[in-house]
mmCIF file of the N, C-alpha and C atoms, coordinates in Angstrom:
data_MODEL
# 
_entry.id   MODEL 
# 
loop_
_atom_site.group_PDB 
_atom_site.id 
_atom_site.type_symbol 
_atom_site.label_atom_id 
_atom_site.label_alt_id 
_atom_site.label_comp_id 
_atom_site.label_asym_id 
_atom_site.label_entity_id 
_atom_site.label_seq_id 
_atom_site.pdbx_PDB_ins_code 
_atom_site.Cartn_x 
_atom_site.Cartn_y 
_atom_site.Cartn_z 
_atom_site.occupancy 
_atom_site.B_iso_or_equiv 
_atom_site.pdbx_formal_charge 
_atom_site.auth_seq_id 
_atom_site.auth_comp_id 
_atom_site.auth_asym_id 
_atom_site.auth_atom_id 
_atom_site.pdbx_PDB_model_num 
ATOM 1   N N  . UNK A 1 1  ? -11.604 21.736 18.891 1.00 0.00 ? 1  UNK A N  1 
ATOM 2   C CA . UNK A 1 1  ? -12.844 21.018 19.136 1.00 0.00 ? 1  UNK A CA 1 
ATOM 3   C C  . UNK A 1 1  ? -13.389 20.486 17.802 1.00 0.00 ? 1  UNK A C  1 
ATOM 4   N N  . UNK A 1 2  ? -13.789 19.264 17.873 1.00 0.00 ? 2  UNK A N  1 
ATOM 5   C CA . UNK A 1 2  ? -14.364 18.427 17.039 1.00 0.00 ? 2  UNK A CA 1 
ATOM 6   C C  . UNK A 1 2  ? -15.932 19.162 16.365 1.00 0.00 ? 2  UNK A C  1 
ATOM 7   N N  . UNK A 1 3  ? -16.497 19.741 14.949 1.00 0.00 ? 3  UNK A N  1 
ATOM 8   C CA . UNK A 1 3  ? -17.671 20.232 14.782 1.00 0.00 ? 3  UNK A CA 1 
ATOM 9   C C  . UNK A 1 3  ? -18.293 18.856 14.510 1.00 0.00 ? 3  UNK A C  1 
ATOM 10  N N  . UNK A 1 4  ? -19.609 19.138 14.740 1.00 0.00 ? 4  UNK A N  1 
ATOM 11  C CA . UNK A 1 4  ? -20.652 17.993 14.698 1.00 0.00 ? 4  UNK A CA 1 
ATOM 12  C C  . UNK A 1 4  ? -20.569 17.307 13.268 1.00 0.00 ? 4  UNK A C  1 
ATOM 13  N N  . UNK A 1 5  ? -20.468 18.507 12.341 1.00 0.00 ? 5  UNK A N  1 
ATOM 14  C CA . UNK A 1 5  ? -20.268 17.487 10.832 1.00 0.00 ? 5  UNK A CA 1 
ATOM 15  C C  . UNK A 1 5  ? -19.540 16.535 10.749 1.00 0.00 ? 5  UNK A C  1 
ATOM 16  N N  . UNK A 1 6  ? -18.332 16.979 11.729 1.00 0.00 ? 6  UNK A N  1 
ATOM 17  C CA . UNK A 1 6  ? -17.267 15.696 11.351 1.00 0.00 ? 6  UNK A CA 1 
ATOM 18  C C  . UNK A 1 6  ? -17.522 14.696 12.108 1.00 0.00 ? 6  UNK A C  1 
ATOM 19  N N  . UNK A 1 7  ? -17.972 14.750 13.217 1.00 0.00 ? 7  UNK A N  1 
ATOM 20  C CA . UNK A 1 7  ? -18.209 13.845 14.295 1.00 0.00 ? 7  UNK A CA 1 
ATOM 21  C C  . UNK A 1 7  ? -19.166 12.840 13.353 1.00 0.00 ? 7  UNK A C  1 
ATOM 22  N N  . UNK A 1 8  ? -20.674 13.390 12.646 1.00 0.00 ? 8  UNK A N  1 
ATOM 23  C CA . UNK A 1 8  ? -21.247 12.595 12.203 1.00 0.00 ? 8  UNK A CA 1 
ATOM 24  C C  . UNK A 1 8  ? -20.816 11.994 10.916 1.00 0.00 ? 8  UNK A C  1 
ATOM 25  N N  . UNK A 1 9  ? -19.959 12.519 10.619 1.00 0.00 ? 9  UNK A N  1 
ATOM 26  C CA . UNK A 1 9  ? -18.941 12.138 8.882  1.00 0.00 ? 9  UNK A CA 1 
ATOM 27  C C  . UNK A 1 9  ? -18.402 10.681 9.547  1.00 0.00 ? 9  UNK A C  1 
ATOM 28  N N  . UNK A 1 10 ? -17.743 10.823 10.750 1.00 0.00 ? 10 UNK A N  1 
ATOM 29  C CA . UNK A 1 10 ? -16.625 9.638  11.296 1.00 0.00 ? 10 UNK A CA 1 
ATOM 30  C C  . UNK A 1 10 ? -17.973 8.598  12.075 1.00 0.00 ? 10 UNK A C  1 
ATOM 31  N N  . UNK A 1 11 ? -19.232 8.934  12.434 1.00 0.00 ? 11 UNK A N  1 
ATOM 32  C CA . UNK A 1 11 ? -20.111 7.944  12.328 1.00 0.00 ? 11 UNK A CA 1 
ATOM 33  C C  . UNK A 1 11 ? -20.656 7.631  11.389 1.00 0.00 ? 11 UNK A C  1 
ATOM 34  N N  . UNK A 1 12 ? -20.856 7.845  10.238 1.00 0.00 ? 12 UNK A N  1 
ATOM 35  C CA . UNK A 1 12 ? -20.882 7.590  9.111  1.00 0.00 ? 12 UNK A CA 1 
ATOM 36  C C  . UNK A 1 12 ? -19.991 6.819  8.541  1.00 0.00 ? 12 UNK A C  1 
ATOM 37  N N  . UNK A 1 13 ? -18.936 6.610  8.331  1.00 0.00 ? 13 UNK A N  1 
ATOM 38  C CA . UNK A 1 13 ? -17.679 5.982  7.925  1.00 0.00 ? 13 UNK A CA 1 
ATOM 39  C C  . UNK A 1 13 ? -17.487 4.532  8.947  1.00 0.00 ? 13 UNK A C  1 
ATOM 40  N N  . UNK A 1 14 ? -18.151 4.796  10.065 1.00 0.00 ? 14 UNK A N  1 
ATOM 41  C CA . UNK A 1 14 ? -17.669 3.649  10.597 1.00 0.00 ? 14 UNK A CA 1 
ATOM 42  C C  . UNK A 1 14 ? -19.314 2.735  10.596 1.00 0.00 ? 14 UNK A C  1 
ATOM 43  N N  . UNK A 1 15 ? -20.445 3.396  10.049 1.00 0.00 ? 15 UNK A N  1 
ATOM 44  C CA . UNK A 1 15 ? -21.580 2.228  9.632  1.00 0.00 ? 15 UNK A CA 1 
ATOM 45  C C  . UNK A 1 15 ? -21.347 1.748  8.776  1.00 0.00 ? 15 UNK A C  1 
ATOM 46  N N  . UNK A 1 16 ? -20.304 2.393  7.724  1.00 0.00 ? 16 UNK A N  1 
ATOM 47  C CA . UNK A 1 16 ? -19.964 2.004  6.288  1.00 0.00 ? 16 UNK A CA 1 
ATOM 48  C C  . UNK A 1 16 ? -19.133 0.579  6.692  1.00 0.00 ? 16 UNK A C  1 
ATOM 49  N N  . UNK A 1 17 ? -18.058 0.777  7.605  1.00 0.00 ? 17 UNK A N  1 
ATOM 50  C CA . UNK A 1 17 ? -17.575 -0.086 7.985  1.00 0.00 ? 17 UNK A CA 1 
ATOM 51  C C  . UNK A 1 17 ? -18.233 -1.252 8.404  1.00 0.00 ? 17 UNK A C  1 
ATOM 52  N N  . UNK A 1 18 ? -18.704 -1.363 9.503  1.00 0.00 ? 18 UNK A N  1 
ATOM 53  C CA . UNK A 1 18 ? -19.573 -2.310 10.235 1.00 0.00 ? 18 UNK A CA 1 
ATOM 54  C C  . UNK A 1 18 ? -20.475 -3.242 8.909  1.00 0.00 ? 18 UNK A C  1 
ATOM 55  N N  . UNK A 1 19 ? -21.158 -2.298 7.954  1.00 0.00 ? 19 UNK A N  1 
ATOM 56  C CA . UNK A 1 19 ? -21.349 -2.731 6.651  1.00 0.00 ? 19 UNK A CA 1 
ATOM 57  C C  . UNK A 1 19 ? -20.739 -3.926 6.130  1.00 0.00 ? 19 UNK A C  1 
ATOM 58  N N  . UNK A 1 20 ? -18.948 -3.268 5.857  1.00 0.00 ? 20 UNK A N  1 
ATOM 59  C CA . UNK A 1 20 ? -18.539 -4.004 5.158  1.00 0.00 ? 20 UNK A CA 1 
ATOM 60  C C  . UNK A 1 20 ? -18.118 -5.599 5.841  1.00 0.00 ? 20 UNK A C  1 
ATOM 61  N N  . UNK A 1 21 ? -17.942 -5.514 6.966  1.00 0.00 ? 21 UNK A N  1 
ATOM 62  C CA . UNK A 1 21 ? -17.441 -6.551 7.891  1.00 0.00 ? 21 UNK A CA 1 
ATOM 63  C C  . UNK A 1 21 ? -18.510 -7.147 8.585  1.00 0.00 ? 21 UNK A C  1 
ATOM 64  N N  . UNK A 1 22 ? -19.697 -6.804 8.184  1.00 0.00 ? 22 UNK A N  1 
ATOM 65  C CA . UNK A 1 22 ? -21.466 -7.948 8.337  1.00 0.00 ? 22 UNK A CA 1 
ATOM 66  C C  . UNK A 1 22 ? -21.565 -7.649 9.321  1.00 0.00 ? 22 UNK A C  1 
ATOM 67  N N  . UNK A 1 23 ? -21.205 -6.567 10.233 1.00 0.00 ? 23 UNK A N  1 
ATOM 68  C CA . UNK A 1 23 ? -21.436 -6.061 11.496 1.00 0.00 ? 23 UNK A CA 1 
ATOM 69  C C  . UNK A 1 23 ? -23.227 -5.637 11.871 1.00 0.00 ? 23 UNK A C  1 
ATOM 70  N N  . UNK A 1 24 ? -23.647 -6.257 11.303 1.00 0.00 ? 24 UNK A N  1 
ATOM 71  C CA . UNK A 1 24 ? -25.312 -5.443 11.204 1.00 0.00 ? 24 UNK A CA 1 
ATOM 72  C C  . UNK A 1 24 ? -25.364 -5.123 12.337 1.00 0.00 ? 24 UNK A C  1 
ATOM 73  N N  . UNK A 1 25 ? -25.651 -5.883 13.546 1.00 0.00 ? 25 UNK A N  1 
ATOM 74  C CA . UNK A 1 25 ? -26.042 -5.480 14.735 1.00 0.00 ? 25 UNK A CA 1 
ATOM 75  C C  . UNK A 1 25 ? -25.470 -3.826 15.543 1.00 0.00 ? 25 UNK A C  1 
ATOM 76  N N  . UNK A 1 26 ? -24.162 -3.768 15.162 1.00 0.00 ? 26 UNK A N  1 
ATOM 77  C CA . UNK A 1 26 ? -23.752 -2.101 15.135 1.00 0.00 ? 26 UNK A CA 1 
ATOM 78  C C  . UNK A 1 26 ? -23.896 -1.243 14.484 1.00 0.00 ? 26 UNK A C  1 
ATOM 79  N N  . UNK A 1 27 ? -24.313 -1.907 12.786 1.00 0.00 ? 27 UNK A N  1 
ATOM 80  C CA . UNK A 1 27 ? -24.367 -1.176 12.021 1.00 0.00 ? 27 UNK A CA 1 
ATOM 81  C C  . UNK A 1 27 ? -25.634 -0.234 12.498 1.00 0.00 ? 27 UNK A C  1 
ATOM 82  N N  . UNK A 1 28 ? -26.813 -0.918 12.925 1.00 0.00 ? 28 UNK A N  1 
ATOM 83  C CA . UNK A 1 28 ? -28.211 -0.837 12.864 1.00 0.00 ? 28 UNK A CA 1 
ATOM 84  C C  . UNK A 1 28 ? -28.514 0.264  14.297 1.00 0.00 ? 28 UNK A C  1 
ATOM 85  N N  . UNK A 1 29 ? -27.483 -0.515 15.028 1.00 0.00 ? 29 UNK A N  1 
ATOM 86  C CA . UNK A 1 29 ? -27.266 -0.115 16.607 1.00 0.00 ? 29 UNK A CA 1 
ATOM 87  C C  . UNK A 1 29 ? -27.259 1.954  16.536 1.00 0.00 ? 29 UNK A C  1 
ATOM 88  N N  . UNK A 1 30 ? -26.047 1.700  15.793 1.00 0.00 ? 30 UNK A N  1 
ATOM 89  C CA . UNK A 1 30 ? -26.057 3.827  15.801 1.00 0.00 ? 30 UNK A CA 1 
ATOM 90  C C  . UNK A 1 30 ? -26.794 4.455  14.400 1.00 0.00 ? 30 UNK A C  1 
ATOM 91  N N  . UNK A 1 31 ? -27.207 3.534  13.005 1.00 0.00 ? 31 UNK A N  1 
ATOM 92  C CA . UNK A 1 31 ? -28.004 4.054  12.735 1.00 0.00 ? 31 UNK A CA 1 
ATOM 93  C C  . UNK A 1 31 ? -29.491 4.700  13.760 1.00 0.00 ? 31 UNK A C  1 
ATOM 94  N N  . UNK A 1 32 ? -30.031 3.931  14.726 1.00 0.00 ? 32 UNK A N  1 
ATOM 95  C CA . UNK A 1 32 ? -30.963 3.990  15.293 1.00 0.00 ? 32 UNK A CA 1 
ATOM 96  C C  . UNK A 1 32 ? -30.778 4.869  16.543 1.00 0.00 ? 32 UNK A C  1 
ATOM 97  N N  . UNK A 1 33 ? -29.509 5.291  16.709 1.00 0.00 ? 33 UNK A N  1 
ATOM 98  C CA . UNK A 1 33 ? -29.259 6.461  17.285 1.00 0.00 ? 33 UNK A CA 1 
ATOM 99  C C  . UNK A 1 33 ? -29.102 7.757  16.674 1.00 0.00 ? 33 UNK A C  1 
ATOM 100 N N  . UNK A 1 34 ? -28.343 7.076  15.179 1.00 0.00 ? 34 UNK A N  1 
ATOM 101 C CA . UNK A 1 34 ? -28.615 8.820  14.405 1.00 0.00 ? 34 UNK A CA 1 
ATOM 102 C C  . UNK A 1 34 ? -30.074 9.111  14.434 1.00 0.00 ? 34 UNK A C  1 
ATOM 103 N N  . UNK A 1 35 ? -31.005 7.613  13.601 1.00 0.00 ? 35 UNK A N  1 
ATOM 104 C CA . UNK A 1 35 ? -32.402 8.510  14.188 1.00 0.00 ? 35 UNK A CA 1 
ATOM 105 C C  . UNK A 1 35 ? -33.027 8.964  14.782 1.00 0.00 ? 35 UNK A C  1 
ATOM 106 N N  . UNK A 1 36 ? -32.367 8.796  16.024 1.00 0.00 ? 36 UNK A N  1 
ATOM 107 C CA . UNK A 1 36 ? -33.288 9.893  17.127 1.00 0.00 ? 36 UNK A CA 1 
ATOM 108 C C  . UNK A 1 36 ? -33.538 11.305 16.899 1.00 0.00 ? 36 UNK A C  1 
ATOM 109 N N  . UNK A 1 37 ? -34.913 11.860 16.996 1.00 0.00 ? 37 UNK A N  1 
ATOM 110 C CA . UNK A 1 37 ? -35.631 13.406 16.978 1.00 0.00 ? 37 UNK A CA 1 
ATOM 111 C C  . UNK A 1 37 ? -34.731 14.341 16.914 1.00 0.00 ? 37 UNK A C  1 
ATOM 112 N N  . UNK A 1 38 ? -33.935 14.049 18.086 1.00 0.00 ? 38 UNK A N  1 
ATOM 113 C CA . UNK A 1 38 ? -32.952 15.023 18.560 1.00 0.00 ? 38 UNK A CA 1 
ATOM 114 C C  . UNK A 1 38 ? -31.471 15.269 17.631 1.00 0.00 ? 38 UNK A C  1 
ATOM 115 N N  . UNK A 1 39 ? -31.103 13.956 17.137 1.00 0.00 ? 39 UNK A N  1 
ATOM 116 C CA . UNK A 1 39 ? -30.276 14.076 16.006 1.00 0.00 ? 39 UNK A CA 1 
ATOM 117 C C  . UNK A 1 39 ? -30.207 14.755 14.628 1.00 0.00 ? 39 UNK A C  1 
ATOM 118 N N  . UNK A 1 40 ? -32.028 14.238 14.395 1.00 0.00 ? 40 UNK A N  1 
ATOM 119 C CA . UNK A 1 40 ? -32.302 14.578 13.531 1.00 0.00 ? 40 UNK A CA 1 
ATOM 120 C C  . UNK A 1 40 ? -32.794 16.120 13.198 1.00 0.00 ? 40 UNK A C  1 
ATOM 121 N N  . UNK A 1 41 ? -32.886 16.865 14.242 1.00 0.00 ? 41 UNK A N  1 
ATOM 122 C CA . UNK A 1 41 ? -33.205 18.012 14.117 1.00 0.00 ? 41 UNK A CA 1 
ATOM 123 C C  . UNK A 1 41 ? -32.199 19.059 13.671 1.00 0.00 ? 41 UNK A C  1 
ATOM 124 N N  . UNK A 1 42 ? -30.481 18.822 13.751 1.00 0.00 ? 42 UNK A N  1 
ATOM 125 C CA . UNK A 1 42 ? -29.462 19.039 13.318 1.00 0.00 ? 42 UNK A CA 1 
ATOM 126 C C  . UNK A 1 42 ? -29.491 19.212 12.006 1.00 0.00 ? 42 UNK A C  1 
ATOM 127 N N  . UNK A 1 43 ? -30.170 20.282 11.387 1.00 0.00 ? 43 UNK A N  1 
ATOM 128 C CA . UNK A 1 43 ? -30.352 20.610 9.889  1.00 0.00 ? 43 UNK A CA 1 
ATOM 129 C C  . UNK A 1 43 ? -29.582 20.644 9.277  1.00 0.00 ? 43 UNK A C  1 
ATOM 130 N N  . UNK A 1 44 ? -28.522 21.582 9.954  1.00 0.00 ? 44 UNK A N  1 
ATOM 131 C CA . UNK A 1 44 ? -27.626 22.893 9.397  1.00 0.00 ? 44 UNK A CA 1 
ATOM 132 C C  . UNK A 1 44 ? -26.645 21.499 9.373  1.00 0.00 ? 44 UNK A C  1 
ATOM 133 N N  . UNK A 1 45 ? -26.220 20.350 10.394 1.00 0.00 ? 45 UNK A N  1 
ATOM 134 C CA . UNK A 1 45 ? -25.630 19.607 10.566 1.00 0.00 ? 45 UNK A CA 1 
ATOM 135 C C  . UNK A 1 45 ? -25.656 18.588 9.150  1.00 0.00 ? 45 UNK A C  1 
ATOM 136 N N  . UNK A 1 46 ? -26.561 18.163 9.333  1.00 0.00 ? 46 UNK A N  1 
ATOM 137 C CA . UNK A 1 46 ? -26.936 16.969 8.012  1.00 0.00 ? 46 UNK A CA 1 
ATOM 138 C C  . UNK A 1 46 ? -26.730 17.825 6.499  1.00 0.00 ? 46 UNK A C  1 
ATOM 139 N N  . UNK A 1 47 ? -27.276 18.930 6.522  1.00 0.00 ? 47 UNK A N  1 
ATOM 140 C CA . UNK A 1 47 ? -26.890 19.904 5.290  1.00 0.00 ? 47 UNK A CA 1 
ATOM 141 C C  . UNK A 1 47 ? -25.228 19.521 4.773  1.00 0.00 ? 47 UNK A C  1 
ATOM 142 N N  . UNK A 1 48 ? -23.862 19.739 5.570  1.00 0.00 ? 48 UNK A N  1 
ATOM 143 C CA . UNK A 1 48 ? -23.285 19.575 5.108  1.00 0.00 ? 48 UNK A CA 1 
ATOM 144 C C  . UNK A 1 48 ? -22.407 18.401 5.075  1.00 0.00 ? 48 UNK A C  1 
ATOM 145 N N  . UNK A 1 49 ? -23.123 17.135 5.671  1.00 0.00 ? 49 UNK A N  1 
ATOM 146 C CA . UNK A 1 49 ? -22.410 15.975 5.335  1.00 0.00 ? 49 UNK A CA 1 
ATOM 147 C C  . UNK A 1 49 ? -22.788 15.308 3.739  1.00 0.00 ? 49 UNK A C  1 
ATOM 148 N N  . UNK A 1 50 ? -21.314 14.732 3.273  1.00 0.00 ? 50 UNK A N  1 
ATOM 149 C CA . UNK A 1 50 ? -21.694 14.385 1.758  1.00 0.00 ? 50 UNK A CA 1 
ATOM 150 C C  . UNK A 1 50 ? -22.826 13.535 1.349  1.00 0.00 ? 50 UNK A C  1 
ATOM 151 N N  . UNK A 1 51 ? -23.136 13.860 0.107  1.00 0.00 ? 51 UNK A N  1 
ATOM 152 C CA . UNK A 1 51 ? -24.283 13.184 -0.098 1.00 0.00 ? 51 UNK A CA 1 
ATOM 153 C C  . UNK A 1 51 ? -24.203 11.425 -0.272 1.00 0.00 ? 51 UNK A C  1 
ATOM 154 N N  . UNK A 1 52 ? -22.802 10.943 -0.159 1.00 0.00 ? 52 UNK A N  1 
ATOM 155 C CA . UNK A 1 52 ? -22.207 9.309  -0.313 1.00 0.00 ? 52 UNK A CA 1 
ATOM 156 C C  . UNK A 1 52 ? -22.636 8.995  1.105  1.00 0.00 ? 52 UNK A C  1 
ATOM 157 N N  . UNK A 1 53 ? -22.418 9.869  2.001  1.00 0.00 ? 53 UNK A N  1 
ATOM 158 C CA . UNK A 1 53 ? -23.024 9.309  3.371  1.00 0.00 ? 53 UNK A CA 1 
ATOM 159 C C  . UNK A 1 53 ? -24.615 9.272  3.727  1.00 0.00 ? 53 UNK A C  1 
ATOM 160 N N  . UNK A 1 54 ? -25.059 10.366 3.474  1.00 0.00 ? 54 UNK A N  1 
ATOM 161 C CA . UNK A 1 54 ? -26.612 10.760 3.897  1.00 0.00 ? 54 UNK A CA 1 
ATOM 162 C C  . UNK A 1 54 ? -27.182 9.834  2.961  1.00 0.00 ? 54 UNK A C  1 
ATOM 163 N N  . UNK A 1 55 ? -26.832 9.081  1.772  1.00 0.00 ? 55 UNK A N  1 
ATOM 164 C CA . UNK A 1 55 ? -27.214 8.056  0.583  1.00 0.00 ? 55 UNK A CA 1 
ATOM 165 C C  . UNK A 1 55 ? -27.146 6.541  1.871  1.00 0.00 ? 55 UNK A C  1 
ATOM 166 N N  . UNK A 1 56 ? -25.622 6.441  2.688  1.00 0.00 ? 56 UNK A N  1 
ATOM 167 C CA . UNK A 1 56 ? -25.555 5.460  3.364  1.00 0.00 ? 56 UNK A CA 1 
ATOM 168 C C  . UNK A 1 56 ? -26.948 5.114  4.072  1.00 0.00 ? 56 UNK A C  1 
ATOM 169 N N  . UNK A 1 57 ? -26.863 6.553  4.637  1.00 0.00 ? 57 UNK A N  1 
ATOM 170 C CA . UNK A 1 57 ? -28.081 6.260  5.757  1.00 0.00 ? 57 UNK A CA 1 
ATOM 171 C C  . UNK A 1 57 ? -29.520 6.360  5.491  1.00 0.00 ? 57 UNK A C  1 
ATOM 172 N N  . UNK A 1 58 ? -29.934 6.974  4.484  1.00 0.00 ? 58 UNK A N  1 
ATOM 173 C CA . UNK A 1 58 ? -31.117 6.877  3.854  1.00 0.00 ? 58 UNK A CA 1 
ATOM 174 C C  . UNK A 1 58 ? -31.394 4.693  3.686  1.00 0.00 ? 58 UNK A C  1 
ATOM 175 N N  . UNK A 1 59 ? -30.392 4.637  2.858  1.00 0.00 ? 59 UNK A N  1 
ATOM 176 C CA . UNK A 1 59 ? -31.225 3.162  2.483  1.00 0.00 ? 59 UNK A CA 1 
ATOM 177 C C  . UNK A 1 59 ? -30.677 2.656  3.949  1.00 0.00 ? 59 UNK A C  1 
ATOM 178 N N  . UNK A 1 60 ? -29.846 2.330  4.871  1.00 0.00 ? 60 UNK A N  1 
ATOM 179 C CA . UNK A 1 60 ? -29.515 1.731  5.724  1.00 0.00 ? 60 UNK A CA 1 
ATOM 180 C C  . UNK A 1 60 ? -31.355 1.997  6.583  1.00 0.00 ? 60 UNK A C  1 
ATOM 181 N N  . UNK A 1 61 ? -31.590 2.880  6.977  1.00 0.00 ? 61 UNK A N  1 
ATOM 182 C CA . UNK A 1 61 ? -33.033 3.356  7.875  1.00 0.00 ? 61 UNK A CA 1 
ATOM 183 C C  . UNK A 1 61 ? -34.095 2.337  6.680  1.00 0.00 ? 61 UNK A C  1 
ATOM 184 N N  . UNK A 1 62 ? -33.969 2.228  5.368  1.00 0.00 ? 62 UNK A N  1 
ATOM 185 C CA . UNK A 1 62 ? -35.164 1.831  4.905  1.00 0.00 ? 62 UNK A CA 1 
ATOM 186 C C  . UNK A 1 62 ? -35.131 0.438  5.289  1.00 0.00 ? 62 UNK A C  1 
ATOM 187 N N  . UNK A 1 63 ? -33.752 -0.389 5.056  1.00 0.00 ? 63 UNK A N  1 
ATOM 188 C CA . UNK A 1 63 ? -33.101 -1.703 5.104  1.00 0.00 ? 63 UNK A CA 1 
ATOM 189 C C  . UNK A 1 63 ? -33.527 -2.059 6.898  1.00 0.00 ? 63 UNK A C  1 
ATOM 190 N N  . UNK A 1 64 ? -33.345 -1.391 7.633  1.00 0.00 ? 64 UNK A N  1 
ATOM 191 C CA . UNK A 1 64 ? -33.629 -1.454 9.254  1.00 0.00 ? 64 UNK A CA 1 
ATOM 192 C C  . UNK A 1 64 ? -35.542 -1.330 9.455  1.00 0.00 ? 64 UNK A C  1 
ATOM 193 N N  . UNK A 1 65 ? -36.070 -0.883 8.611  1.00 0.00 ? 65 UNK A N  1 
ATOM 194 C CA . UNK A 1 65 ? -37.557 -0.669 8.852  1.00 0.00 ? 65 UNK A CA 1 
ATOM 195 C C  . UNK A 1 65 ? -37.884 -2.112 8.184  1.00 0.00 ? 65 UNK A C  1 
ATOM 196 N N  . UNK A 1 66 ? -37.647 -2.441 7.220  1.00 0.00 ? 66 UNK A N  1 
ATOM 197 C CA . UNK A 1 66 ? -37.990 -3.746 6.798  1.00 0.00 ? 66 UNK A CA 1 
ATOM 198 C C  . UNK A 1 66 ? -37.973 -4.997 7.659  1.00 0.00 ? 66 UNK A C  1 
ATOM 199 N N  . UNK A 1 67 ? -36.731 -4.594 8.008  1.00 0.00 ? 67 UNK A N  1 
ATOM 200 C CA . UNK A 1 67 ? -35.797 -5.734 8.831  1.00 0.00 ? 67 UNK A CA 1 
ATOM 201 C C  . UNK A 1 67 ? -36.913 -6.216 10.162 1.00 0.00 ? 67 UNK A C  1 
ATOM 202 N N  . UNK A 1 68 ? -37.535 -5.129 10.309 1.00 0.00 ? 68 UNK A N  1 
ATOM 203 C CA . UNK A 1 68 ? -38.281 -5.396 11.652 1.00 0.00 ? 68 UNK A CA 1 
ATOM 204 C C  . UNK A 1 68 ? -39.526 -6.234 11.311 1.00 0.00 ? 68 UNK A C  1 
ATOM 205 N N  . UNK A 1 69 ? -40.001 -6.026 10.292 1.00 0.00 ? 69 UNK A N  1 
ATOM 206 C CA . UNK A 1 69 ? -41.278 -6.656 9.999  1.00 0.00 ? 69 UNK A CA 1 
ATOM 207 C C  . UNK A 1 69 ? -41.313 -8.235 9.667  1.00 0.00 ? 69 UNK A C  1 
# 
């Protein structure tokens, strides 16, 4: 069975992707699903994904809050 770290490591890797190939609309699409409450409450989870990813998604959420305004 797949643990959640990796699951969110391999969604991570593939916003990176979507990134690189101007995919915004997907990119933005499962960022805005990682942010959900419920995702985010996964402490122990986010604790051990690398910090090159949790860096992805930090500015990606700031880049998506802008985006709206």
């Amino acid at each position: 069975m797949i643990s959640n770290k990796k699951k969110l490591i391999n969604l991570m890797f593939f916003i990176e992707c979507c990134k690189d190939m101007k995919n915004f609309n997907s990119m933005f699409a499962i960022i805005s699903g990682l942010d959900h409450k419920t995702v985010q409450r996964l402490q122990a989870t986010w604790e051990r994904v690398p910090d090159k990813y949790k860096k992805l998604f930090e500015v990606s959420s700031i880049v998506n809050y802008l985006i709206e305004f």
